[in-house]
Backbone as XML, in Angstrom:
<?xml version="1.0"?>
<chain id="A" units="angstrom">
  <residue number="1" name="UNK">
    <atom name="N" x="229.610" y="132.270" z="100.541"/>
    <atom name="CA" x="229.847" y="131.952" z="101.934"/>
    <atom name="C" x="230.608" y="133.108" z="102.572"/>
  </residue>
  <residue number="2" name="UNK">
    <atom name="N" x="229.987" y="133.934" z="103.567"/>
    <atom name="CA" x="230.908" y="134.860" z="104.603"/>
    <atom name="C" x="231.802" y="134.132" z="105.063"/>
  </residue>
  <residue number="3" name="UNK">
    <atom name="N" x="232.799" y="135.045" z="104.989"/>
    <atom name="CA" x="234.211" y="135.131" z="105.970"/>
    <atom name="C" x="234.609" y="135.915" z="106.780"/>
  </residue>
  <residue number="4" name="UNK">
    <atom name="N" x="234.841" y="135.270" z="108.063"/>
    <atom name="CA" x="235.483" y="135.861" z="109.500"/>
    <atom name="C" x="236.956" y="136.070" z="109.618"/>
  </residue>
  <residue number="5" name="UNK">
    <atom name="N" x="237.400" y="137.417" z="109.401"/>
    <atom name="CA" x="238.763" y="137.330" z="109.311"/>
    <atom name="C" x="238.935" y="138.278" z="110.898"/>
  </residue>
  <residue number="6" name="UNK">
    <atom name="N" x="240.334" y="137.749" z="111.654"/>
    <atom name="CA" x="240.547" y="138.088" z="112.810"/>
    <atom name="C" x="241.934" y="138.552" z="113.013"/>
  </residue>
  <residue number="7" name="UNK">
    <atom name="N" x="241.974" y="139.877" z="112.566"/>
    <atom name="CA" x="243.552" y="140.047" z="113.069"/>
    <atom name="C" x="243.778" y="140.972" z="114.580"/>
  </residue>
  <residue number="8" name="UNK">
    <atom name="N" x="245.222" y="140.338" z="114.791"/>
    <atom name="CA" x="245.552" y="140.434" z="116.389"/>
    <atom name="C" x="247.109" y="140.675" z="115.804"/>
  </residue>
  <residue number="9" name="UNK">
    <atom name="N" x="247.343" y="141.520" z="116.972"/>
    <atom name="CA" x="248.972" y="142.607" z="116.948"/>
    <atom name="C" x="249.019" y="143.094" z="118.170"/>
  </residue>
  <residue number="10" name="UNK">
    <atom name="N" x="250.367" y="143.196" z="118.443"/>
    <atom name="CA" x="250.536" y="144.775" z="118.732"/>
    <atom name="C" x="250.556" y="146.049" z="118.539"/>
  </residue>
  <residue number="11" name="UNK">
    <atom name="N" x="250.225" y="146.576" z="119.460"/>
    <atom name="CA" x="250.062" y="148.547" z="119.158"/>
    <atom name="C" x="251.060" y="148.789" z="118.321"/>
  </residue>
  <residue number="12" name="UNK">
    <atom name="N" x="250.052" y="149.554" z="117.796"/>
    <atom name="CA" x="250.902" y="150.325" z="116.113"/>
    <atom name="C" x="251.675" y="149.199" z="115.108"/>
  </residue>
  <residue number="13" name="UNK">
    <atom name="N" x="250.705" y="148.537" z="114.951"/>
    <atom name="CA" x="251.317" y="146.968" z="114.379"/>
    <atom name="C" x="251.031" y="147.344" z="112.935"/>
  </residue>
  <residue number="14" name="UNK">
    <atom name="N" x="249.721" y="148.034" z="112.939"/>
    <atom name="CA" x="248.620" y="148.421" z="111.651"/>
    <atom name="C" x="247.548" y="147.564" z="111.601"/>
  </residue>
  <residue number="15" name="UNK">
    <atom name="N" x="247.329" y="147.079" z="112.524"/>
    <atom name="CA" x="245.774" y="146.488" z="112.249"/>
    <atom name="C" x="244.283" y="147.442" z="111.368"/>
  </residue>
  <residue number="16" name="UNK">
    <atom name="N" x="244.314" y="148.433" z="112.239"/>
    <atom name="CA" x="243.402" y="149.404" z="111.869"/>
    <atom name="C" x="243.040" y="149.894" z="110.232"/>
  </residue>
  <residue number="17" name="UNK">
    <atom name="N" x="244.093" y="150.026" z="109.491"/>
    <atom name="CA" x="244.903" y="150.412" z="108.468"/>
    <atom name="C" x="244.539" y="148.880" z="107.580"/>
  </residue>
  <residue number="18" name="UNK">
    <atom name="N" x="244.936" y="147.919" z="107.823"/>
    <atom name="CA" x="244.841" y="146.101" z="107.207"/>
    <atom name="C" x="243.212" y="146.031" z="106.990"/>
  </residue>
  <residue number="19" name="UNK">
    <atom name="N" x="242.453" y="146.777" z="108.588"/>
    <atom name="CA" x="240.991" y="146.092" z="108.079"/>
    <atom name="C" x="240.430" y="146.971" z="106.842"/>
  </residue>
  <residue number="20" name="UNK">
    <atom name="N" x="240.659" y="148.374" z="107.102"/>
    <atom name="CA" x="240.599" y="149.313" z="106.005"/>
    <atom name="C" x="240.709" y="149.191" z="104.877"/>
  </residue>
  <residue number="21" name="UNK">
    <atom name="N" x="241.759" y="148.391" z="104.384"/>
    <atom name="CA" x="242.056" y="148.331" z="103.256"/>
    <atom name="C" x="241.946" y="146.884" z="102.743"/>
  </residue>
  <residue number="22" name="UNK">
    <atom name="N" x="241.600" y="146.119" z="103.476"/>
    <atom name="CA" x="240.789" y="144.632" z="103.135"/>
    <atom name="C" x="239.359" y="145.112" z="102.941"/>
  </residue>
  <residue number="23" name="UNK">
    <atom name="N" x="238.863" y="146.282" z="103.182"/>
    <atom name="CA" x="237.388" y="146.136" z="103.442"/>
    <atom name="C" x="237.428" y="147.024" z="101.812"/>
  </residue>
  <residue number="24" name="UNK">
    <atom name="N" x="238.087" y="147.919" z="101.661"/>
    <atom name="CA" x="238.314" y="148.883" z="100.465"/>
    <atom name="C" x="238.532" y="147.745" z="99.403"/>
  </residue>
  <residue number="25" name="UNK">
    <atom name="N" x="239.025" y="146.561" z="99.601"/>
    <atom name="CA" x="239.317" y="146.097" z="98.254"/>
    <atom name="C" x="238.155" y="144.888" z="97.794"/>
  </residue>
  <residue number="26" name="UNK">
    <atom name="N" x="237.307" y="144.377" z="98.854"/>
    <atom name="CA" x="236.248" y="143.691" z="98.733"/>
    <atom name="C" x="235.234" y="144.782" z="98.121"/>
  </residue>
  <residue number="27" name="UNK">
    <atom name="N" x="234.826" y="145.802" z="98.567"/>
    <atom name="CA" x="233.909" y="146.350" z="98.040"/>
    <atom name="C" x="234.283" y="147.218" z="96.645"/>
  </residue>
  <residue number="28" name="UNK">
    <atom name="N" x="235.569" y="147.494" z="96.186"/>
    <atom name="CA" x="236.255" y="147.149" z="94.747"/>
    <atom name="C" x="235.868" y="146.112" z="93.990"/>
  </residue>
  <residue number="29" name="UNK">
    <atom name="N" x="235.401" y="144.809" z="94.389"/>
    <atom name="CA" x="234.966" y="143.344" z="94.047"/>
    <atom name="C" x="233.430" y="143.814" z="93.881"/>
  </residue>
  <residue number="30" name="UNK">
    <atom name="N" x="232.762" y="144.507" z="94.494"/>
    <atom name="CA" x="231.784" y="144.698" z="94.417"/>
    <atom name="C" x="230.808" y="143.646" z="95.950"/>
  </residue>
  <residue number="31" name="UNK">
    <atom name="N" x="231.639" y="143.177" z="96.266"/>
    <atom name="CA" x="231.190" y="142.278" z="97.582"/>
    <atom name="C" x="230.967" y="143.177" z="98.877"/>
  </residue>
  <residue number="32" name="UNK">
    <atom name="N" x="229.883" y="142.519" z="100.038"/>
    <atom name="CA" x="229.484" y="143.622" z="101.064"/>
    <atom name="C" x="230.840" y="143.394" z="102.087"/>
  </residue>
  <residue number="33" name="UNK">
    <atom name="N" x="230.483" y="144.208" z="102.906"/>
    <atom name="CA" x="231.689" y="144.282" z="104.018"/>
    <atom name="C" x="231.144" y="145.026" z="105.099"/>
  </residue>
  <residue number="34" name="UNK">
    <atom name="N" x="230.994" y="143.772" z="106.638"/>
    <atom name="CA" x="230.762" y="145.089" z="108.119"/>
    <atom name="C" x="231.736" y="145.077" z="108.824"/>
  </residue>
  <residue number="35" name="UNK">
    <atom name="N" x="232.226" y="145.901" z="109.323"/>
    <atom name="CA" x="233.324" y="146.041" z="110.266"/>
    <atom name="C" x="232.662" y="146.522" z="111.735"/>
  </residue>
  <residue number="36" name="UNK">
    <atom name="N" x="232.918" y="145.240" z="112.793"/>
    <atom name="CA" x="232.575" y="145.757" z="114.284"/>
    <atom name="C" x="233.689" y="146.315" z="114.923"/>
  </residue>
  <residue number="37" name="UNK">
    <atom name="N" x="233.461" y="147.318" z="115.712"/>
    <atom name="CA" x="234.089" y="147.484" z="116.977"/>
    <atom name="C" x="233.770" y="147.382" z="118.313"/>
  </residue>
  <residue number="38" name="UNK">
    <atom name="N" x="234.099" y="147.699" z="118.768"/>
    <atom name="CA" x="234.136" y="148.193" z="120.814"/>
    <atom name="C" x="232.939" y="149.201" z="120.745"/>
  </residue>
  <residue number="39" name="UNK">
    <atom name="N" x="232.189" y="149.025" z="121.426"/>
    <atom name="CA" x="231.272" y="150.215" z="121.881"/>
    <atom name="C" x="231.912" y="151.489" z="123.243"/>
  </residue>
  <residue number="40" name="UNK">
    <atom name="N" x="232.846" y="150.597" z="123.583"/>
    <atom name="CA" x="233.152" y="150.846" z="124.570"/>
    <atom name="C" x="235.070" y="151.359" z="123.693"/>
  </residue>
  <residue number="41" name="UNK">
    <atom name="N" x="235.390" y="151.687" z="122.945"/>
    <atom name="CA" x="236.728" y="152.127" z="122.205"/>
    <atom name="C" x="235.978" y="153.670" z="121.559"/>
  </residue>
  <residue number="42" name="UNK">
    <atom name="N" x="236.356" y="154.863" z="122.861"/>
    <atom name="CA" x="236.000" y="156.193" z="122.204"/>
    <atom name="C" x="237.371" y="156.904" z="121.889"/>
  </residue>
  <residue number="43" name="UNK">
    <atom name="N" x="238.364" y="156.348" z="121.509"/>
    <atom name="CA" x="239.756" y="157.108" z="120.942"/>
    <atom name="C" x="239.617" y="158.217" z="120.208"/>
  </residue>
  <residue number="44" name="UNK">
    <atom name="N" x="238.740" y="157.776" z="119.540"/>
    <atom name="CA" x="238.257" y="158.533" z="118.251"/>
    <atom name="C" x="236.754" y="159.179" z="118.322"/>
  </residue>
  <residue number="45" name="UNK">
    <atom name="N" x="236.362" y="158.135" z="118.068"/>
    <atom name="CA" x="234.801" y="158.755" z="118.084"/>
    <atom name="C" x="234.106" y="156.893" z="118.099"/>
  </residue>
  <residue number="46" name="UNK">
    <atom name="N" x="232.743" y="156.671" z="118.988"/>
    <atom name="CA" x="232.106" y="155.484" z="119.154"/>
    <atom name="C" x="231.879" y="155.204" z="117.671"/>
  </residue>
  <residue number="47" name="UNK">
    <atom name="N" x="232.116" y="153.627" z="117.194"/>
    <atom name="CA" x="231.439" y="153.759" z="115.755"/>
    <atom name="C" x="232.659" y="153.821" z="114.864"/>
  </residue>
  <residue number="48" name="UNK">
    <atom name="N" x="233.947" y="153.937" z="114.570"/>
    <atom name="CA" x="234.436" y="154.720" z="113.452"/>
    <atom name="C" x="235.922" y="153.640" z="113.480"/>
  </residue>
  <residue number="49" name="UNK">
    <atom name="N" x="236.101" y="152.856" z="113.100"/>
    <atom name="CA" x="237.567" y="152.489" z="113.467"/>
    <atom name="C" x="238.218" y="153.623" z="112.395"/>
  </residue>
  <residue number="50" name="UNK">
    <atom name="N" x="239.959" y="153.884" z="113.023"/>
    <atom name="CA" x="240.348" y="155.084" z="112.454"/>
    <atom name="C" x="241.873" y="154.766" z="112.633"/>
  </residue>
  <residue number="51" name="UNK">
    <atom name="N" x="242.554" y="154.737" z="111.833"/>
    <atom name="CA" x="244.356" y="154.912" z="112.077"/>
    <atom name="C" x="245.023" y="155.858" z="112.253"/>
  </residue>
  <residue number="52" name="UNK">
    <atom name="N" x="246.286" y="155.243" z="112.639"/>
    <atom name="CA" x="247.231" y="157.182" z="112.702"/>
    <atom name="C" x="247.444" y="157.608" z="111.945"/>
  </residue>
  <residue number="53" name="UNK">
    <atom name="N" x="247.527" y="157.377" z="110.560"/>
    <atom name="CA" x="247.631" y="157.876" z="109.110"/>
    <atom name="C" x="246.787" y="158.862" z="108.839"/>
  </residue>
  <residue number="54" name="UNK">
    <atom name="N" x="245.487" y="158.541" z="109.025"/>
    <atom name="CA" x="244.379" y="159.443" z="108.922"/>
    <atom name="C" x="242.864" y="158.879" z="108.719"/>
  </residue>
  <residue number="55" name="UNK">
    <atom name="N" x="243.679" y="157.990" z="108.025"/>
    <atom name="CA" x="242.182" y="157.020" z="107.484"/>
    <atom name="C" x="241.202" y="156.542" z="108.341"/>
  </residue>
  <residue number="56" name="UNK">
    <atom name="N" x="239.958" y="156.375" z="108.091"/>
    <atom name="CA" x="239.039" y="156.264" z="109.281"/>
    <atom name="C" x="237.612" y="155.676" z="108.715"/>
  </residue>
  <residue number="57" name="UNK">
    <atom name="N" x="237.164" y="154.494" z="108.967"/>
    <atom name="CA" x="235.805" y="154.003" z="108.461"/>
    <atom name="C" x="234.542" y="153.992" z="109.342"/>
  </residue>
  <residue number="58" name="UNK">
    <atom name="N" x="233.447" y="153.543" z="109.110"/>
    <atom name="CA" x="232.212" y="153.746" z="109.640"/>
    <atom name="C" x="232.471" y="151.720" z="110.309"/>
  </residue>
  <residue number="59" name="UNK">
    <atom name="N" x="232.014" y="151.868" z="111.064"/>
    <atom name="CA" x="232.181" y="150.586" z="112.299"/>
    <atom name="C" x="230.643" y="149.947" z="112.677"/>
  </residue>
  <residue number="60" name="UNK">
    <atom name="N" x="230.332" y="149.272" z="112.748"/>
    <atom name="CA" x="229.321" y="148.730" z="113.723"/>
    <atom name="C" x="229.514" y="148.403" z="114.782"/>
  </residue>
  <residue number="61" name="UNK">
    <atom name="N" x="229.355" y="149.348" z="116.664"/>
    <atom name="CA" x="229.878" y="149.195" z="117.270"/>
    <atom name="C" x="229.026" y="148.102" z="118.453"/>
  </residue>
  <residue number="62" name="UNK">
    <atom name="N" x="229.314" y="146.846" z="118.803"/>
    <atom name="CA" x="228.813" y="146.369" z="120.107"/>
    <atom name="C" x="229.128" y="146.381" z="121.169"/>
  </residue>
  <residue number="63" name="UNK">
    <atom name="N" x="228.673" y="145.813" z="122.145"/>
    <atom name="CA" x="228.562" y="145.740" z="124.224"/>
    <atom name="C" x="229.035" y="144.495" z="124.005"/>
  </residue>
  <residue number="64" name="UNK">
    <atom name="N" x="228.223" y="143.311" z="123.206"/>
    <atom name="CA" x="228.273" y="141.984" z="123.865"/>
    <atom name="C" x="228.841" y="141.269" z="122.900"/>
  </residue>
  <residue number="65" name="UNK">
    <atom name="N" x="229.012" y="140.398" z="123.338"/>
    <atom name="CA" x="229.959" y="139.083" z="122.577"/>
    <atom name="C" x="228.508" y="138.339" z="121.493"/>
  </residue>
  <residue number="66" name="UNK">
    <atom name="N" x="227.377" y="138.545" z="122.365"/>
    <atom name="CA" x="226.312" y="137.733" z="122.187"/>
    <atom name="C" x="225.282" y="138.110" z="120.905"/>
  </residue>
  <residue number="67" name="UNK">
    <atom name="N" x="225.468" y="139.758" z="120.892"/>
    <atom name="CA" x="225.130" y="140.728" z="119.732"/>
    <atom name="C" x="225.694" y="140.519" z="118.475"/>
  </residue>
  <residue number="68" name="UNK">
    <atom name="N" x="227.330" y="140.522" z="119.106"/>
    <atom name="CA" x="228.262" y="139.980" z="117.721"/>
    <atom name="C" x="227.507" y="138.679" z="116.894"/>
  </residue>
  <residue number="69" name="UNK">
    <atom name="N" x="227.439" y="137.841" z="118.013"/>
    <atom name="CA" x="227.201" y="136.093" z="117.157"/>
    <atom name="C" x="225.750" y="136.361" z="116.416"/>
  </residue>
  <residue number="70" name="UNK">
    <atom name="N" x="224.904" y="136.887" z="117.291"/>
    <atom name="CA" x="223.854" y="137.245" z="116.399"/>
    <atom name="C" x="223.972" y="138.288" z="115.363"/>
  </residue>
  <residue number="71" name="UNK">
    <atom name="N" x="224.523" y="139.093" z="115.551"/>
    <atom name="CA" x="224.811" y="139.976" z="114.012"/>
    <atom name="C" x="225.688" y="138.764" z="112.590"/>
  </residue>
  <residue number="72" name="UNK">
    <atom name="N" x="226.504" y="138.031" z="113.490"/>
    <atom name="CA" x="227.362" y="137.315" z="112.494"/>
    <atom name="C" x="226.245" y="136.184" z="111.989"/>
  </residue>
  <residue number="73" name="UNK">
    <atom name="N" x="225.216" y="135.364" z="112.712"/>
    <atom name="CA" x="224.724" y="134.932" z="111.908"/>
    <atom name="C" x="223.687" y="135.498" z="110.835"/>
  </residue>
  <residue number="74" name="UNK">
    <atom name="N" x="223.115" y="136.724" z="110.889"/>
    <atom name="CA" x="222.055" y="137.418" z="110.216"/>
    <atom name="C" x="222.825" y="137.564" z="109.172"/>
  </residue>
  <residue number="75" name="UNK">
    <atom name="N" x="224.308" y="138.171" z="109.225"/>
    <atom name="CA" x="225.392" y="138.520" z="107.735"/>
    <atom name="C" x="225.599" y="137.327" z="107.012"/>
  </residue>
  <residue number="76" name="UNK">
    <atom name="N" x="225.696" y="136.241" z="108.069"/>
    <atom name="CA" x="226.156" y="135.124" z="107.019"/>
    <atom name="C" x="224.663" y="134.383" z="105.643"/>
  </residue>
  <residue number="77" name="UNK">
    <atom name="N" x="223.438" y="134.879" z="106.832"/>
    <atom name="CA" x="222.391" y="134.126" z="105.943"/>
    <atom name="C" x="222.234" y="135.551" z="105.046"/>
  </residue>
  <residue number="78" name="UNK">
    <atom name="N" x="222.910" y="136.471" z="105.217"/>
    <atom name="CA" x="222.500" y="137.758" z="104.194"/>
    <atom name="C" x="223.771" y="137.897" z="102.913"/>
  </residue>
  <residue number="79" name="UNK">
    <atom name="N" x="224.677" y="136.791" z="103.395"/>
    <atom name="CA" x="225.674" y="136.600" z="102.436"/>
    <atom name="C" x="226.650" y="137.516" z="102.172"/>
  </residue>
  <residue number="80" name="UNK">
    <atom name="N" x="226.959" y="138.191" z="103.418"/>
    <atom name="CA" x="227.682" y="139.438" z="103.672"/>
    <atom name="C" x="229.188" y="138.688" z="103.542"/>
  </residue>
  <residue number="81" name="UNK">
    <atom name="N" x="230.570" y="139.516" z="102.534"/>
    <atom name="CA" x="231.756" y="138.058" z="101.987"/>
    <atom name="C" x="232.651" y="138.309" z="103.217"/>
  </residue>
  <residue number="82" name="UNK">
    <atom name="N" x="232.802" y="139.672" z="103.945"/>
    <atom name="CA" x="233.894" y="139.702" z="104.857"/>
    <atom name="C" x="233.568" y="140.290" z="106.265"/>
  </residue>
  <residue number="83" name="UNK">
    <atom name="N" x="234.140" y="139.724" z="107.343"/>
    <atom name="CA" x="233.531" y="140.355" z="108.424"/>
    <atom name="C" x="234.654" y="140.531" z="109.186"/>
  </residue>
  <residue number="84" name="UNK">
    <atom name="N" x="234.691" y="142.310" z="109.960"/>
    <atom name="CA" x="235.979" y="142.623" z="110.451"/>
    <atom name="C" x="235.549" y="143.178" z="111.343"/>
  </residue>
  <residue number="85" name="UNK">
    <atom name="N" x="236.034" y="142.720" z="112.148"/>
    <atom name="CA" x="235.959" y="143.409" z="114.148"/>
    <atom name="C" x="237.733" y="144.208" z="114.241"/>
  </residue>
  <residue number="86" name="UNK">
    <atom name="N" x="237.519" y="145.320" z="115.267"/>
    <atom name="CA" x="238.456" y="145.295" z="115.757"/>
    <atom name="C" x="238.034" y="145.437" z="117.799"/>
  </residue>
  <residue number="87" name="UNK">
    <atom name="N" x="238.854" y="145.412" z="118.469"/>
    <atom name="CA" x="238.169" y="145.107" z="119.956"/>
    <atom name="C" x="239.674" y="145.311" z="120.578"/>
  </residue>
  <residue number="88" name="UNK">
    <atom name="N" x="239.941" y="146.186" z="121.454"/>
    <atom name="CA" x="240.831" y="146.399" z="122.281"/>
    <atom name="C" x="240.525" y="146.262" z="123.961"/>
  </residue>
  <residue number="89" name="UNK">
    <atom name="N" x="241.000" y="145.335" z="124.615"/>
    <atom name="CA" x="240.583" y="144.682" z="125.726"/>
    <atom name="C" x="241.108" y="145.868" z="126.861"/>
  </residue>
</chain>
């Protein structure tokens, strides 16, 4: 069964850094892992969530809320174990 994990902070809280290394230790397990972002979050580069440390992963980036739900159900029937957004409003 996929899991939707949702973390929320404040700036420079370490969110960025948490999904990173939740996603690093599932696929240690050998389990899949997608991480969405903002299509619209170019801090860095579209695509990439990235911390101030240095560290920086490959993202799946969307527009819509509506893309998300449909990506989230295709992962869940594909049995994908963790699913991590990050989204700055």
């Amino acid at each position: 069964m996929a899991q939707l994990f949702f973390k929320y902070g404040a700036m420079n809280s370490g969110k960025s850094i948490e999904i990173i290394k939740v996603a690093h230790n599932y696929e240690e397990q050998g389990k899949s892992v997608l991480i969405f972002t903002s299509a619209i979050d170019n801090r860095d580069e579209v695509g990439y969530v990235s911390s101030r440390i240095g560290f920086r992963r490959k993202a799946i980036p969307f527009l819509k809320i509506l893309m998300f739900i449909m990506l989230s159900v295709t992962t869940i029937q594909n049995r994908i174990v963790c699913l991590s957004t990050r989204h700055n409003s």
